[in-house]
N, CA, C and O of each residue as an XYZ file, in Angstrom:
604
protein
N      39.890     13.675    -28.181
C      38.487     13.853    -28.463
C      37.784     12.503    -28.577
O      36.708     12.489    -27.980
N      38.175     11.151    -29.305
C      37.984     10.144    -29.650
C      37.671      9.485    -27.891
O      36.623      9.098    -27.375
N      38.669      9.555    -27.500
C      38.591      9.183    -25.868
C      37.407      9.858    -25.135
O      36.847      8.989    -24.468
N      36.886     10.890    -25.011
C      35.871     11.757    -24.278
C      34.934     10.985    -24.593
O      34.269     10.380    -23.753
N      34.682     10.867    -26.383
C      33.463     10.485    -26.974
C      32.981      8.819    -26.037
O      31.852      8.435    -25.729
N      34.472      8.070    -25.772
C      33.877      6.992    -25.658
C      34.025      6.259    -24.460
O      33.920      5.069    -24.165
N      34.470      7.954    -23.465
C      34.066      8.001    -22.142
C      32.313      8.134    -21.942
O      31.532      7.280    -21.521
N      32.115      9.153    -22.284
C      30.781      9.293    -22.412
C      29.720      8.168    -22.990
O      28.983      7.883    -22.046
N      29.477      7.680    -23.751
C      29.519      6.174    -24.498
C      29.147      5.419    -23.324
O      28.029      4.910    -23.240
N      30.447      5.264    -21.962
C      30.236      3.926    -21.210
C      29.444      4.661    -20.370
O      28.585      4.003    -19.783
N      29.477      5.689    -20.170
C      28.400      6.466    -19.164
C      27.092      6.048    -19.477
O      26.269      5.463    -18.772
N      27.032      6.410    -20.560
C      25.614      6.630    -20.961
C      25.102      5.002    -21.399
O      24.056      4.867    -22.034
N      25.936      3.794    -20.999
C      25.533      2.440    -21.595
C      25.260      2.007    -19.664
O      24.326      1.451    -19.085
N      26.499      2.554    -19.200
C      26.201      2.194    -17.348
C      25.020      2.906    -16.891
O      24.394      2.438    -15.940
N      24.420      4.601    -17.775
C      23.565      4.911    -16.799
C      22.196      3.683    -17.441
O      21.413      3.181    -16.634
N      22.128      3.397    -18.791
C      20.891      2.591    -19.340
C      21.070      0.919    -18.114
O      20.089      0.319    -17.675
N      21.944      0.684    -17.941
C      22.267     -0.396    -17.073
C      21.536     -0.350    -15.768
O      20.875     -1.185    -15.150
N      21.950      1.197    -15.497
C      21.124      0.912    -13.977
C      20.023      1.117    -13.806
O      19.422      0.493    -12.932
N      19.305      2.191    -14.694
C      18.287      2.131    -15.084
C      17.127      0.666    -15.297
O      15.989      0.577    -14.837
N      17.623     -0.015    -15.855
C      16.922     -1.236    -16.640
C      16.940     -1.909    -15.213
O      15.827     -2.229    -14.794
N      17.907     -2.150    -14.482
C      18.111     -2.585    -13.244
C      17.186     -2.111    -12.234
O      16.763     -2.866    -11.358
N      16.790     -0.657    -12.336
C      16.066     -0.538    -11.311
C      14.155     -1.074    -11.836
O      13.287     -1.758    -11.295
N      14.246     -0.378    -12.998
C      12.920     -0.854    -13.400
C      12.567     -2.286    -13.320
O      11.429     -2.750    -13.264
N      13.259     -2.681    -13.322
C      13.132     -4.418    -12.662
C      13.378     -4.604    -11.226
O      14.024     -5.608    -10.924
N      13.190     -4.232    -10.777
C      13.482     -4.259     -8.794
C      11.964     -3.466     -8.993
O      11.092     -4.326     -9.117
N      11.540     -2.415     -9.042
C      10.531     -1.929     -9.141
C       9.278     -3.039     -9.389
O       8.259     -3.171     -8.711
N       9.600     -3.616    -10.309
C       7.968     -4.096    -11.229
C       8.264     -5.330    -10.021
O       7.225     -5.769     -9.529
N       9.263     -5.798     -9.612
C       9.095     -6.954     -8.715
C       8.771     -6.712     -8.026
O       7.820     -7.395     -7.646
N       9.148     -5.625     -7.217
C       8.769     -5.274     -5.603
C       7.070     -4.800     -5.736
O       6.294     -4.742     -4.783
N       6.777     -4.526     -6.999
C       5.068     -4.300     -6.838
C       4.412     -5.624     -7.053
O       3.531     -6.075     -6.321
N       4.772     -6.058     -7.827
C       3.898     -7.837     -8.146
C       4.029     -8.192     -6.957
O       2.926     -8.400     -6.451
N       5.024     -8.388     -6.144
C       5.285     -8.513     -4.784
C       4.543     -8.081     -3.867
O       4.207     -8.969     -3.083
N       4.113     -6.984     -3.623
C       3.060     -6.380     -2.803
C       2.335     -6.693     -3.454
O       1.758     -7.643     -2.925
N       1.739     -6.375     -4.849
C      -0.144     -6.719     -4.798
C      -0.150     -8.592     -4.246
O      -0.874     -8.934     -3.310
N       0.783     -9.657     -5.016
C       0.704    -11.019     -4.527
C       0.543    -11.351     -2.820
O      -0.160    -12.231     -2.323
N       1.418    -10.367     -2.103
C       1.380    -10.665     -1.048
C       0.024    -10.112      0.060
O      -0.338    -10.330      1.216
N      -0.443     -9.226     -1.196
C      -1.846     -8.254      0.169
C      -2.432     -9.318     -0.523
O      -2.582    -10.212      0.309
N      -2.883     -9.722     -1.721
C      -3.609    -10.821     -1.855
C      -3.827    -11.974     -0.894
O      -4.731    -12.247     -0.105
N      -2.533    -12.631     -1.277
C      -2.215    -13.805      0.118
C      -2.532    -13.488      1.167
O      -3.658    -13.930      1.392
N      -1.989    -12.718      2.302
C      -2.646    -12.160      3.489
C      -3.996    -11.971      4.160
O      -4.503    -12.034      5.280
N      -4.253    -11.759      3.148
C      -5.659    -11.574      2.948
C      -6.692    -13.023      3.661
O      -7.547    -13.249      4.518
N      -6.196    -13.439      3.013
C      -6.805    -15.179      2.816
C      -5.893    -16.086      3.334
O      -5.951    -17.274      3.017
N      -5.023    -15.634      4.129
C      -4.227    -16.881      4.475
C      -4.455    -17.511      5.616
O      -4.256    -18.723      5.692
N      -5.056    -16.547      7.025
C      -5.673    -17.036      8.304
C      -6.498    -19.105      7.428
O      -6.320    -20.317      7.548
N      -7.154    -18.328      6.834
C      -8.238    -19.169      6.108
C      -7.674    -20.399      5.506
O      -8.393    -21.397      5.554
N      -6.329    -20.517      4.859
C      -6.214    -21.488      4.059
C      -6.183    -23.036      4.195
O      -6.503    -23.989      3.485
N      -5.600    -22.834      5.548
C      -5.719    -24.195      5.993
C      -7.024    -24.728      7.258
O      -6.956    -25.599      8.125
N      -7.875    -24.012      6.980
C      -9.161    -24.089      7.667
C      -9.990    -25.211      6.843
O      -9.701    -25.404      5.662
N     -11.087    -25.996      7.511
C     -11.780    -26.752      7.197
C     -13.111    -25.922      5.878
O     -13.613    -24.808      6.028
N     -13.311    -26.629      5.004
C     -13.875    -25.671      3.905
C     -15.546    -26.575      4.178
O     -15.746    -27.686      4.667
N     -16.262    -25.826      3.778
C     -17.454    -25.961      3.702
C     -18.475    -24.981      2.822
O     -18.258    -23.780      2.660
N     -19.530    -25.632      2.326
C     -21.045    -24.993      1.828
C     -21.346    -24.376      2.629
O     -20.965    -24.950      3.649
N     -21.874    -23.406      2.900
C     -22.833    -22.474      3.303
C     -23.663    -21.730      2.263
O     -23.338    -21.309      1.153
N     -25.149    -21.666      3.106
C     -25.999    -21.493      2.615
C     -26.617    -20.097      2.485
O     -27.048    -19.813      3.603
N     -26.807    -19.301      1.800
C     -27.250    -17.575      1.624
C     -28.739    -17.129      2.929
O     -29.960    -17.113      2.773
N     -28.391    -17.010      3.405
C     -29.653    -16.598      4.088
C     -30.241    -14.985      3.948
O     -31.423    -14.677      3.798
N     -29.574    -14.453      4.001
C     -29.590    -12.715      3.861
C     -28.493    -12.570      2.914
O     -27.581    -13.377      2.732
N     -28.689    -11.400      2.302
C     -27.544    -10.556      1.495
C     -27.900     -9.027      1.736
O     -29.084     -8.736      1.912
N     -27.063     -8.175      1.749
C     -26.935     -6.372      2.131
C     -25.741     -6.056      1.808
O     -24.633     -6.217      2.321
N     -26.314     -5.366      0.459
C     -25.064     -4.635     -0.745
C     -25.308     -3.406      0.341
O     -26.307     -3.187      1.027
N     -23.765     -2.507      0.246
C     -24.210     -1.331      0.789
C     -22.985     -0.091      0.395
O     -21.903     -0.631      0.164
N     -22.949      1.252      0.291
C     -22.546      1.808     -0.403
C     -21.818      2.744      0.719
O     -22.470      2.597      1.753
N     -21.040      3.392      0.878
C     -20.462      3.455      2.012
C     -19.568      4.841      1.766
O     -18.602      4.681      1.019
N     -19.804      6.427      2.400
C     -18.857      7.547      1.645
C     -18.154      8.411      2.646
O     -18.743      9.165      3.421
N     -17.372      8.315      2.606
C     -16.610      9.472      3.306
C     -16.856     11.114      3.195
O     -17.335     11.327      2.081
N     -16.713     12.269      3.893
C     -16.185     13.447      2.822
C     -14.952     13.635      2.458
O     -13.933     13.511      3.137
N     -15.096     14.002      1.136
C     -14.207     14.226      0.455
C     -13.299     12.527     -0.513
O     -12.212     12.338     -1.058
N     -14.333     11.818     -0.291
C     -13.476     10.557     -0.630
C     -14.268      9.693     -1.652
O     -15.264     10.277     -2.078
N     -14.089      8.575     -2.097
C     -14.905      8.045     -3.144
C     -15.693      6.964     -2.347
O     -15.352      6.161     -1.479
N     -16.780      7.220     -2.915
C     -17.422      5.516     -2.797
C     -17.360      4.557     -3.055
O     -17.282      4.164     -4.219
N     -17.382      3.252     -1.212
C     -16.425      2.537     -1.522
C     -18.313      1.596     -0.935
O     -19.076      1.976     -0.047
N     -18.504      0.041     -2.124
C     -19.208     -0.446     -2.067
C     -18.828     -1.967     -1.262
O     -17.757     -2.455     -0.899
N     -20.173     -2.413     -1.186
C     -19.574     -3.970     -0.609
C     -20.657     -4.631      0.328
O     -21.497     -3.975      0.944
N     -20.572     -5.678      0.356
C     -21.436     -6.977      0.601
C     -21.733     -7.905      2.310
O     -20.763     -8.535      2.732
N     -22.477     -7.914      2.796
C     -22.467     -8.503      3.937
C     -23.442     -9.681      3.593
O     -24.362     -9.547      2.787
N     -23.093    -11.192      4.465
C     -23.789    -11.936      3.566
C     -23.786    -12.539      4.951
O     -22.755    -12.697      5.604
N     -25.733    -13.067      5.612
C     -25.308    -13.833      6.456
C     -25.923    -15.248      5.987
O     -27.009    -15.673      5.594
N     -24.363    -15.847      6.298
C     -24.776    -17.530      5.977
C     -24.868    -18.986      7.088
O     -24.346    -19.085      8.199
N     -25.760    -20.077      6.310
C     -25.637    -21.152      7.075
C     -25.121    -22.100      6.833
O     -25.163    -22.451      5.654
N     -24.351    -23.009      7.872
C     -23.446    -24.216      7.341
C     -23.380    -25.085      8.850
O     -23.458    -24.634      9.992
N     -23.213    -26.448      8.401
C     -23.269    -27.132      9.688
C     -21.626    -27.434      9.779
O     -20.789    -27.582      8.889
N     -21.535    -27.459     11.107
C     -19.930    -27.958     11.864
C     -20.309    -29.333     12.820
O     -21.032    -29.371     13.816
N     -19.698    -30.240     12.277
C     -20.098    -31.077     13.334
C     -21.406    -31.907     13.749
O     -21.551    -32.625     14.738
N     -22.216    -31.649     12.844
C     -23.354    -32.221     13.094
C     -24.079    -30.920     13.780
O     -25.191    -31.276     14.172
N     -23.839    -29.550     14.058
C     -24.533    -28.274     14.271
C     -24.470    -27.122     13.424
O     -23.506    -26.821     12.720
N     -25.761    -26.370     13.547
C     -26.140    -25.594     12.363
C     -25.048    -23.924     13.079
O     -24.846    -23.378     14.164
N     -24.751    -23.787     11.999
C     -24.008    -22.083     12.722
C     -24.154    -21.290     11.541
O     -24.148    -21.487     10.325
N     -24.319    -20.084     12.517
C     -24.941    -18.787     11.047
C     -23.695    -17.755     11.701
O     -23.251    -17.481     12.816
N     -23.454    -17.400     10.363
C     -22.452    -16.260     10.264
C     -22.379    -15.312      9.293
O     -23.022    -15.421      8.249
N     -21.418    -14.080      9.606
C     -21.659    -13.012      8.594
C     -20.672    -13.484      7.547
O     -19.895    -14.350      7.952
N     -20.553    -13.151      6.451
C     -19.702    -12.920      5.440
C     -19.322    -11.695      4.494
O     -19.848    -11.495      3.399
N     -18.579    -11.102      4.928
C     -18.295     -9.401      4.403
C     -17.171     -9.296      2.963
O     -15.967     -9.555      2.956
N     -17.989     -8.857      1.874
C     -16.865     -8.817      0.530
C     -16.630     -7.386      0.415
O     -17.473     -6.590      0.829
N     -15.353     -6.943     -0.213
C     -15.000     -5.932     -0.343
C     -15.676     -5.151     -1.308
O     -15.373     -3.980     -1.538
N     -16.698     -5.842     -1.951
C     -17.423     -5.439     -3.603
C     -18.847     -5.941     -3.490
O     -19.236     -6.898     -2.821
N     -19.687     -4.986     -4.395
C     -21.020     -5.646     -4.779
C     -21.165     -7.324     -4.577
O     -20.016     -7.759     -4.510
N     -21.896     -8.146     -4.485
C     -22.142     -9.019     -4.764
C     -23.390     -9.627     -5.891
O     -24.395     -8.984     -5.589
N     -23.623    -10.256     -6.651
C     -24.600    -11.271     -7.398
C     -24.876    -11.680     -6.211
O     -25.398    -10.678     -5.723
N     -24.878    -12.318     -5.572
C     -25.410    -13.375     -4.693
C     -26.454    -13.053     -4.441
O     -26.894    -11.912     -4.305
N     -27.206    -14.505     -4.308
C     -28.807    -14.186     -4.026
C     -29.290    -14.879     -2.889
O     -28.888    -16.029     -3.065
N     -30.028    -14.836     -1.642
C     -30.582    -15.628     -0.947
C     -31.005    -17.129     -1.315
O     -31.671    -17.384     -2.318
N     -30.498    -18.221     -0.295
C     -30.534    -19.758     -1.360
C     -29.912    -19.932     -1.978
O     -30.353    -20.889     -2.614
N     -28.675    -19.560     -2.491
C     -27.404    -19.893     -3.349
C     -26.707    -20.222     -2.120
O     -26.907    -19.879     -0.955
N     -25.635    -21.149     -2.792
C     -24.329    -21.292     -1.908
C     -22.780    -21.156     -2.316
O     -22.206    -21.127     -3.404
N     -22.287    -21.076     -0.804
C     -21.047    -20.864     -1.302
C     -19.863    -21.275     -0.866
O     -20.013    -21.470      0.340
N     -18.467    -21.583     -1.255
C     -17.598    -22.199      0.012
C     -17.104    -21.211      1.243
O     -17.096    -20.008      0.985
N     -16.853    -21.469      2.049
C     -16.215    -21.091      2.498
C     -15.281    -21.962      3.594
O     -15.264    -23.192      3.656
N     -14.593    -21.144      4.351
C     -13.520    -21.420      5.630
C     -14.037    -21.379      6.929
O     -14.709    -20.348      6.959
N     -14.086    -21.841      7.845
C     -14.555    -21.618      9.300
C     -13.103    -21.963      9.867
O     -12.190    -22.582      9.321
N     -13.180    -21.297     11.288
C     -12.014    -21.993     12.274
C     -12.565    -22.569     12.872
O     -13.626    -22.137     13.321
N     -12.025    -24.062     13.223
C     -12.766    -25.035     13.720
C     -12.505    -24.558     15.154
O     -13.246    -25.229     15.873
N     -11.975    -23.928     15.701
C     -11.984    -23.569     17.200
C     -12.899    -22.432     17.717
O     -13.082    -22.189     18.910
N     -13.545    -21.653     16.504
C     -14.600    -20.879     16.620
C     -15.090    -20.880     15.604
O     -14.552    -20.200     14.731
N     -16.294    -21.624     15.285
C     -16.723    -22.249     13.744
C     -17.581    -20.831     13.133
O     -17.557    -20.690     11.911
N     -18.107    -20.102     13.714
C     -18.984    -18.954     13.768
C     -17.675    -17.844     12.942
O     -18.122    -16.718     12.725
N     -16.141    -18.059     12.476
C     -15.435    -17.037     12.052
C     -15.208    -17.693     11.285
O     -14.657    -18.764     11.538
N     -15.623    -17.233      9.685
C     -15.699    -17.648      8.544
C     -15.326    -16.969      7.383
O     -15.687    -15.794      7.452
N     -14.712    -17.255      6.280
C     -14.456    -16.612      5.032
C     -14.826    -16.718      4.393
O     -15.254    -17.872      4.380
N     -15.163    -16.027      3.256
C     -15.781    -16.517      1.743
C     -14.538    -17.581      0.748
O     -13.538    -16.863      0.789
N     -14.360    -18.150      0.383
C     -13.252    -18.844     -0.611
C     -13.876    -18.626     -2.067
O     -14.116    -19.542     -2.852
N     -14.092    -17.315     -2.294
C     -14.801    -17.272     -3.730
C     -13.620    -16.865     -4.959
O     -13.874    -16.106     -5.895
N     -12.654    -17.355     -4.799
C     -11.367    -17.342     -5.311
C     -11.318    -16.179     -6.415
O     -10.619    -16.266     -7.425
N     -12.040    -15.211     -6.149
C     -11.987    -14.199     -7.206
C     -11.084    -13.076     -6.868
O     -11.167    -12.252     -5.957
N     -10.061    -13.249     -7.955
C      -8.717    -11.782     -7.478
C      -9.487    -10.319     -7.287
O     -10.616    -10.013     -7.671
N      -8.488     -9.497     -6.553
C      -8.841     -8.170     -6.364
C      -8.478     -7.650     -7.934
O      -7.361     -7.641     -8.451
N      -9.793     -7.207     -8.553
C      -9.492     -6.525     -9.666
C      -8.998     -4.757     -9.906
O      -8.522     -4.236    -10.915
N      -9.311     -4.176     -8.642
C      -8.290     -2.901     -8.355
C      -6.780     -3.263     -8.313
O      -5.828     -2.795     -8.938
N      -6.861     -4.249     -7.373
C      -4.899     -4.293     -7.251
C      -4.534     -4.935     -8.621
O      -3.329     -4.949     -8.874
N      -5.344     -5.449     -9.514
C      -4.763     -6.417    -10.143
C      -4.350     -4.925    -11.911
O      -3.291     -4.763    -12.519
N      -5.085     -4.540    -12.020
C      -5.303     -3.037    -12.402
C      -4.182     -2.003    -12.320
O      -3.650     -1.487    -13.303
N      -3.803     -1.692    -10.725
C      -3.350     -1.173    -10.254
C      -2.157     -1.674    -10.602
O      -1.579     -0.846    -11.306
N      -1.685     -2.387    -10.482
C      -0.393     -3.183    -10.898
C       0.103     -3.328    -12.164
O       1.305     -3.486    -12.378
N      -1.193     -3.264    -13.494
C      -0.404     -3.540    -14.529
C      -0.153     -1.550    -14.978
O       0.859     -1.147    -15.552
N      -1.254     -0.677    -14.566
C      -0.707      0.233    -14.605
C       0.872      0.902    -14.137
O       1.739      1.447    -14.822
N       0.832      0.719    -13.268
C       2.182      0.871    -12.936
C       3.031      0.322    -13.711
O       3.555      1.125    -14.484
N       3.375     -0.751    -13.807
C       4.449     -1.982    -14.754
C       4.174     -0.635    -15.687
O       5.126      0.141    -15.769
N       3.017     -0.306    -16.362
C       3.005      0.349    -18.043
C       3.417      1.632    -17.715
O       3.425      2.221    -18.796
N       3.733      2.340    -16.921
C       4.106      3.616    -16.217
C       5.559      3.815    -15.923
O       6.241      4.792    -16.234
N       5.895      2.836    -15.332
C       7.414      2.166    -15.686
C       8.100      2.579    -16.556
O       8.791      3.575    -16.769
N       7.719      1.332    -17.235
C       7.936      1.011    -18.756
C       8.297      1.835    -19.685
O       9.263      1.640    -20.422
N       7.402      3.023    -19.735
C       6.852      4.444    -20.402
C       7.737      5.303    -19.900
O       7.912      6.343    -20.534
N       8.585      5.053    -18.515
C       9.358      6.125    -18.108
C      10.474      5.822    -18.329
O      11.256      6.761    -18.478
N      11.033      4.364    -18.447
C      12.071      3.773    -19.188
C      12.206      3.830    -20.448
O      13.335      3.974    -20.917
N      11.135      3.732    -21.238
C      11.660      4.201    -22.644
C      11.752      5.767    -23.082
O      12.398      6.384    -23.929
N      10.941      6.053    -22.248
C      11.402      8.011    -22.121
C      12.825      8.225    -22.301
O      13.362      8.877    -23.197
N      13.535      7.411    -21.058
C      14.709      7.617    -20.419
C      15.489      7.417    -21.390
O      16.022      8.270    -22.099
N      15.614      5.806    -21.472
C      16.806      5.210    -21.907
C      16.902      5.786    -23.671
O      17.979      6.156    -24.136
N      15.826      5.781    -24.362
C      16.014      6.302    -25.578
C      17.056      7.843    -26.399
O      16.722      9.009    -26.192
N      18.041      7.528    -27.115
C      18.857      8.783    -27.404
C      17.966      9.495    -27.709
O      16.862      9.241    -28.189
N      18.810     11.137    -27.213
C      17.891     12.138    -28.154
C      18.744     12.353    -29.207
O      19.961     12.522    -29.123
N      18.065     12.342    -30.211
C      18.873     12.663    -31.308
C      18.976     14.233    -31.368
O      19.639     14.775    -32.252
């Protein structure tokens, strides 16, 4: 009987083992994806020549599917010189913008087509960033569900 008990025992210490194991492969492999759609995102851009540009227009606009949520966001056309020439381009954010006509802002151009430009407004995605700690706490919550004896 003594033996069963402390068969069961290593079971139940190997199943908390793999458990804990996976919930950590998990929370990595998501920090992992939100870090990496982040990066991606912005990486064409990173090693692009940075520059001011100037607000010329702004158009917030609200955007709905059926059956789906409304998804908002920003078109911004700006000016900036390359080279000693003036070039106007769009700038599209995934979100509302503040921005006002006559403000400026950095951005990225490719110097091989100066007219394709990014915003560098270094502000994280606050859905994924959200999205991510929920999960981790969802996890977490299902691991201590788990691993905890029932008495």
């Amino acid at each position: 009987m003594r033996r069963q008990k402390g068969e069961q025992t290593m079971k139940h210490v190997a199943t908390k083992a793999i458990w804990i194991g996976l919930v950590i492969i998990f929370i990595l492999l998501g920090a992992a994806v939100v870090i990496i759609g982040m990066r991606m995102k912005a990486s064409p851009y990173n090693s692009y020549p940075k520059t001011e540009a100037r607000i010329l227009k702004v158009e917030n606009y609200q955007r709905r599917s059926d059956g789906s949520d409304t998804k908002y966001g920003s078109t911004l056309q700006v000016e900036y010189t390359v080279n000693g020439k003036q070039v106007q381009a769009w700038v599209t954010f995934d979100r509302d913008t503040s921005l006002q006509v006559g403000e400026t802002l950095t951005i990225a151009y490719n110097p091989d087509h100066p007219s394709d430009c990014h915003a560098m407004d270094g502000k994280p995605d606050i859905t994924r960033i959200l999205a991510l700690i929920a999960g981790i706490a969802l996890v977490i919550w299902i691991c201590k569900r788990t691993l905890t004896s029932r008495r």
